[in-house]
N, CA, C and O atoms as a MOPAC input file, in Angstrom:
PM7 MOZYME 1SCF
protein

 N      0.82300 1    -1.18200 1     0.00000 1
 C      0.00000 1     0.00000 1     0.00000 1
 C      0.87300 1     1.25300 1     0.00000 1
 O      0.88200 1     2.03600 1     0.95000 1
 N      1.59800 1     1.40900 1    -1.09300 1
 C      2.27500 1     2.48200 1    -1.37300 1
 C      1.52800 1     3.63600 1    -2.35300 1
 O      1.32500 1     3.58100 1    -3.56600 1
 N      1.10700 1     4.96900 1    -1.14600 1
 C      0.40500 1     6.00800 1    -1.71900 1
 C      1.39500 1     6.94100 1    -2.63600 1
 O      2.45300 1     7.40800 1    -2.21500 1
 N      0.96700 1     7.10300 1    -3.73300 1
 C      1.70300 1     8.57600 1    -4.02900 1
 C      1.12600 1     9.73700 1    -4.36700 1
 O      0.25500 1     9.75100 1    -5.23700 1
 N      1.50600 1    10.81700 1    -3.76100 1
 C      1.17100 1    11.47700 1    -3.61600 1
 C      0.16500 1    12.33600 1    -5.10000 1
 O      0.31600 1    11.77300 1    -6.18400 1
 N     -0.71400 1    13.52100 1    -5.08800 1
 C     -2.22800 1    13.52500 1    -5.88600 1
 C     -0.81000 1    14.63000 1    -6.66700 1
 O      0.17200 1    15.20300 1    -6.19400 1
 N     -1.33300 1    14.50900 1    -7.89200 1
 C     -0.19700 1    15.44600 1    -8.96500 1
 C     -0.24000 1    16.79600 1    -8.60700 1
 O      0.72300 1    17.55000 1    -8.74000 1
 N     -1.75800 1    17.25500 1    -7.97800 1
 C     -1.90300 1    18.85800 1    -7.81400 1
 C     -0.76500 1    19.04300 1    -6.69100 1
 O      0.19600 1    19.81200 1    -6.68200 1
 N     -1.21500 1    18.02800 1    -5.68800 1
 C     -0.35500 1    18.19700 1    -4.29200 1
 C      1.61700 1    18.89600 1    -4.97200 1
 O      2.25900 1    19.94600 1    -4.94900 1
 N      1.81600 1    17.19800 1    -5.56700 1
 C      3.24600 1    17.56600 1    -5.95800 1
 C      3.54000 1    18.60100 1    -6.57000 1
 O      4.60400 1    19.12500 1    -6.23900 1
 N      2.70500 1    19.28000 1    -7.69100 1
 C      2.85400 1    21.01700 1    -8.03300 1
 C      3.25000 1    21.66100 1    -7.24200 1
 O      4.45100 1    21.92600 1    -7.30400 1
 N      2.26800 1    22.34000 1    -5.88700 1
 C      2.35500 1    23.11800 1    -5.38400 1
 C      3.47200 1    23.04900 1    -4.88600 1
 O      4.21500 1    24.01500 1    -5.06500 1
 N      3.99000 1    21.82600 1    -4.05300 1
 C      5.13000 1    21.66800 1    -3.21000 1
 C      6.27800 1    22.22000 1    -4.12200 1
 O      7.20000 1    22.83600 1    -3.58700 1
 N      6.26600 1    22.08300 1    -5.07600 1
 C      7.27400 1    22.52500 1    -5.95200 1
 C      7.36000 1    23.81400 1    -6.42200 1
 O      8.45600 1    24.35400 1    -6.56900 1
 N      6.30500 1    24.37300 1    -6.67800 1
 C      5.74600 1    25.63200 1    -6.56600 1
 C      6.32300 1    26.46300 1    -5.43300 1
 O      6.94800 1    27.51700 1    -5.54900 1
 N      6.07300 1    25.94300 1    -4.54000 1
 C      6.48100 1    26.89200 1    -3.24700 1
 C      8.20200 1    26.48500 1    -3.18500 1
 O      8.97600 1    27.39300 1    -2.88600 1
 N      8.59100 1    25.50300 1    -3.39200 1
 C     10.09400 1    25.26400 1    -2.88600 1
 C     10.76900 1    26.28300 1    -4.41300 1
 O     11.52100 1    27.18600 1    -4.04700 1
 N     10.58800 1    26.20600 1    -5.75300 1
 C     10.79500 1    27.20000 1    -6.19800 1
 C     10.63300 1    28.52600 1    -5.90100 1
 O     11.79500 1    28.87900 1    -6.10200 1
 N     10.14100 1    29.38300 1    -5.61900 1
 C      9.68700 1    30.29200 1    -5.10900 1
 C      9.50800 1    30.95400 1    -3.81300 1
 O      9.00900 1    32.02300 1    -3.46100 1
 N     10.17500 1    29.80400 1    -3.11600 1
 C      9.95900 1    29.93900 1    -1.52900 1
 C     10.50200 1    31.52500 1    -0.96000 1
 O     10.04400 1    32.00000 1     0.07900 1
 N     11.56500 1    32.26600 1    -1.82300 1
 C     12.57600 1    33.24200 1    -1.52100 1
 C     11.46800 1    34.44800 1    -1.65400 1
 O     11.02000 1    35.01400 1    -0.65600 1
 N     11.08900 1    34.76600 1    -2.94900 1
 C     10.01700 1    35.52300 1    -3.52800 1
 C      8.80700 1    35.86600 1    -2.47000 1
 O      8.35800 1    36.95100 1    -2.09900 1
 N      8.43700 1    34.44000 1    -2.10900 1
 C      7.18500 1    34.39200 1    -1.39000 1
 C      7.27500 1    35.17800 1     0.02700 1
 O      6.40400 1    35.81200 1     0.62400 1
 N      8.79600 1    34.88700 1     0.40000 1
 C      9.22400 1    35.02700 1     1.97900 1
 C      9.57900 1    36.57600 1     1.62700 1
 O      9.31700 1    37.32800 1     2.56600 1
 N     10.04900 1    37.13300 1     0.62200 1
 C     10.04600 1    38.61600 1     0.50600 1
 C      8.52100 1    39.40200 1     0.43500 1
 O      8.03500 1    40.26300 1     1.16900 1
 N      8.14600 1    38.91400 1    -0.42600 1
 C      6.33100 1    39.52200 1    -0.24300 1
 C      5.71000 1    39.68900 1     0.70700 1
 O      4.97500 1    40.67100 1     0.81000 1
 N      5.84100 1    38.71300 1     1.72900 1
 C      5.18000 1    38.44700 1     2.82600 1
 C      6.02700 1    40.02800 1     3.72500 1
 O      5.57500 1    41.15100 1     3.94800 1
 N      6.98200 1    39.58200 1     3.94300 1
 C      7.71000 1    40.26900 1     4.82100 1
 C      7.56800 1    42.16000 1     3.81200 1
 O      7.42700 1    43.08900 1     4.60700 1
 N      7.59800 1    42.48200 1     2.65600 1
 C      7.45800 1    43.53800 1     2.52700 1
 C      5.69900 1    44.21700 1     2.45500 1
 O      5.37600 1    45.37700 1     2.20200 1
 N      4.99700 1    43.30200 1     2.70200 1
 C      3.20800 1    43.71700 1     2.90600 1
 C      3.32300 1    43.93200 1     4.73900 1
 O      2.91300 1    44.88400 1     5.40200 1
 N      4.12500 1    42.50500 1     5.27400 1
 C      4.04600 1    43.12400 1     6.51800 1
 C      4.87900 1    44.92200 1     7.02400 1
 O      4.62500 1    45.37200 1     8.14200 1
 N      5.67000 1    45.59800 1     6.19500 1
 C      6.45600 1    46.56000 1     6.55600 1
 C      5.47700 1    47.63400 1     6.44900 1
 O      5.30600 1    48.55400 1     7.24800 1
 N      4.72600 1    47.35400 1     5.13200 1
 C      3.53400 1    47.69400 1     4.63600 1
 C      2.69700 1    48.02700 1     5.62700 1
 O      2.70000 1    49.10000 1     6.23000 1
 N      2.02000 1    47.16700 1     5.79400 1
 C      0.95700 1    47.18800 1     7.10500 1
 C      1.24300 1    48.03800 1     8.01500 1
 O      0.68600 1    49.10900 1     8.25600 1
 N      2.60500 1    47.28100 1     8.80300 1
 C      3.47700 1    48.15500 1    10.09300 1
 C      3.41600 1    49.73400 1     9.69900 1
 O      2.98200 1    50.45000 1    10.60200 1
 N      3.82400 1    50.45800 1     8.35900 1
 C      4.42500 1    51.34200 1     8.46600 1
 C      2.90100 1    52.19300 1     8.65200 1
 O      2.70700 1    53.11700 1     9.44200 1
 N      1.57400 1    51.41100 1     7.38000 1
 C      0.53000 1    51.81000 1     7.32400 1
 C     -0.51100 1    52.08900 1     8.77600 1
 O     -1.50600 1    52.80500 1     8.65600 1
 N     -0.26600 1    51.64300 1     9.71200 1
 C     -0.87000 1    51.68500 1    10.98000 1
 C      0.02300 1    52.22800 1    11.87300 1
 O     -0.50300 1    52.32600 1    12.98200 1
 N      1.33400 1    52.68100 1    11.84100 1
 C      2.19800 1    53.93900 1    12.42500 1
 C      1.80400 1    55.30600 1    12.13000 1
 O      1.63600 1    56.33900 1    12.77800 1
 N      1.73200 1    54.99800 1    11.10900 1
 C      1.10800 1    56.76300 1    10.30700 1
 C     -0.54000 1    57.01000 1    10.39900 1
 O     -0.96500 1    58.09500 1    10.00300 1
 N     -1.40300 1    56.09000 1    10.87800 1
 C     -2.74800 1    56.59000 1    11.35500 1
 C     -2.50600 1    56.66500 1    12.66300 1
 O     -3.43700 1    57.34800 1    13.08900 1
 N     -1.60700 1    56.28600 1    13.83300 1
 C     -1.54800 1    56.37400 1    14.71300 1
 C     -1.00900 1    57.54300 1    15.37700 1
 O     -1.43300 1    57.99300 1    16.44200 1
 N      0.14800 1    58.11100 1    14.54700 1
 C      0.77100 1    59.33700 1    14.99600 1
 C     -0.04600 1    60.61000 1    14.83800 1
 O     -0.40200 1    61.52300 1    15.58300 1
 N     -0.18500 1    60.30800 1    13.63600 1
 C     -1.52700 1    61.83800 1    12.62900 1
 C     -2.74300 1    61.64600 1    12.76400 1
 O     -3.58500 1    62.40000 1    12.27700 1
 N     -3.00400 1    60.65400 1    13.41500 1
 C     -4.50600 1    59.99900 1    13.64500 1
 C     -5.47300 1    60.18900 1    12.42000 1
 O     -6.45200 1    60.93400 1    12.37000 1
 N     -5.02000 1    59.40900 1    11.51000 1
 C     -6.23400 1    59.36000 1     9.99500 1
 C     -7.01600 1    58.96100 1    10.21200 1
 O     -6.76200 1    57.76200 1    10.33000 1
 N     -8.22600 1    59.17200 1    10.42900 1
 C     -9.21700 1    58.09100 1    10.77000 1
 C     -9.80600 1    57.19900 1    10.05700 1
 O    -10.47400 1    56.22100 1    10.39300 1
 N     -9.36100 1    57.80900 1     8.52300 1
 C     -9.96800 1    56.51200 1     7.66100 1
 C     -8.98500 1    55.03100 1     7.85600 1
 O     -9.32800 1    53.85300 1     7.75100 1
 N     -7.77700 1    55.58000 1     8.14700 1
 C     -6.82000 1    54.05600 1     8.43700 1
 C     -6.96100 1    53.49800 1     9.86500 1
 O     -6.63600 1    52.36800 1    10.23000 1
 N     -7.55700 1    54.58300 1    10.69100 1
 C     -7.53200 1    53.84800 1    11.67900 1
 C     -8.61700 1    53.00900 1    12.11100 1
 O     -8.49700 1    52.26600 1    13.08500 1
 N     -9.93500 1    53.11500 1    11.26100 1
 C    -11.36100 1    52.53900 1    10.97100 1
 C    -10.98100 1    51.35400 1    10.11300 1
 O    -11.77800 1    50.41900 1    10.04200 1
 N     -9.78300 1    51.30400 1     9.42600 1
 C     -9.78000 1    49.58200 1     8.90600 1
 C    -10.10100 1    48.61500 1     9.78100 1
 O     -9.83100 1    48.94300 1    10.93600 1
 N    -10.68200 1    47.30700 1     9.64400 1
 C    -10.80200 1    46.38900 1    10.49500 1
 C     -9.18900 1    46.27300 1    11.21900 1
 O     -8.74200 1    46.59300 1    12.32000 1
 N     -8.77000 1    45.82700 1    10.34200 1
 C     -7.37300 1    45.19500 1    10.90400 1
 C     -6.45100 1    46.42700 1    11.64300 1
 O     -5.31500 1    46.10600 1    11.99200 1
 N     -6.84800 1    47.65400 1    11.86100 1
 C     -6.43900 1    48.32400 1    12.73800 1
 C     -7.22200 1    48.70900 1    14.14200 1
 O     -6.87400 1    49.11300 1    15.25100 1
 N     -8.59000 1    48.33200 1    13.43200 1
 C    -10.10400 1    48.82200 1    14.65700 1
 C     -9.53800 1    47.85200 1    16.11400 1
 O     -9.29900 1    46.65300 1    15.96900 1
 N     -9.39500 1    48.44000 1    17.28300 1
 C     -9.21500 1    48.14400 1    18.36800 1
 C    -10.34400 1    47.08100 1    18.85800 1
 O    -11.50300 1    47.46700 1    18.70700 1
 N    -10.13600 1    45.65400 1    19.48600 1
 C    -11.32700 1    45.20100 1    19.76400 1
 C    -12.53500 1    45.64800 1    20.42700 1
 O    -12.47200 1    46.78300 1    20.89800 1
 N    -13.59100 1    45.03000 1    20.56700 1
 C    -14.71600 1    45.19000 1    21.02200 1
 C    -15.08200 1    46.80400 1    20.34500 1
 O    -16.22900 1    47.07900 1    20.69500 1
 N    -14.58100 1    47.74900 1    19.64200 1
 C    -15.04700 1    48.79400 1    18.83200 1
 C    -15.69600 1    48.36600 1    17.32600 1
 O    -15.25800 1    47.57200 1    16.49300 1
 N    -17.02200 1    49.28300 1    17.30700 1
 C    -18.15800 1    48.10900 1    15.80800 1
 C    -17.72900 1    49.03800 1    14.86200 1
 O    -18.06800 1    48.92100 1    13.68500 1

């Protein structure tokens, strides 16, 4: 009972191990992104950035 693995599966894995560098830069420059984007509603207080969900403080609707 030797499985091998589904062809889509083996793509991706390959997909990502190509690309793994790319991916790990994107990530990390959306997060600087974000960071820098929720520093600058915080200092100048924008309120349209600071009304994004992903900046809205909990329990605030």
């Amino acid at each position: 009972m030797n499985e091998t693995p589904a062809p889509a599966d083996s793509g991706l894995k390959s997909l990502a191990q190509k690309y793994k560098g790319q991916i790990g830069i994107g990530l990390l420059v959306l997060y600087v992104f974000l960071l820098g984007l929720g520093t600058i509603g915080e200092i100048w207080e924008v309120e349209w950035i600071l009304d994004l969900p992903l900046f809205r403080p909990p329990g605030k609707s």
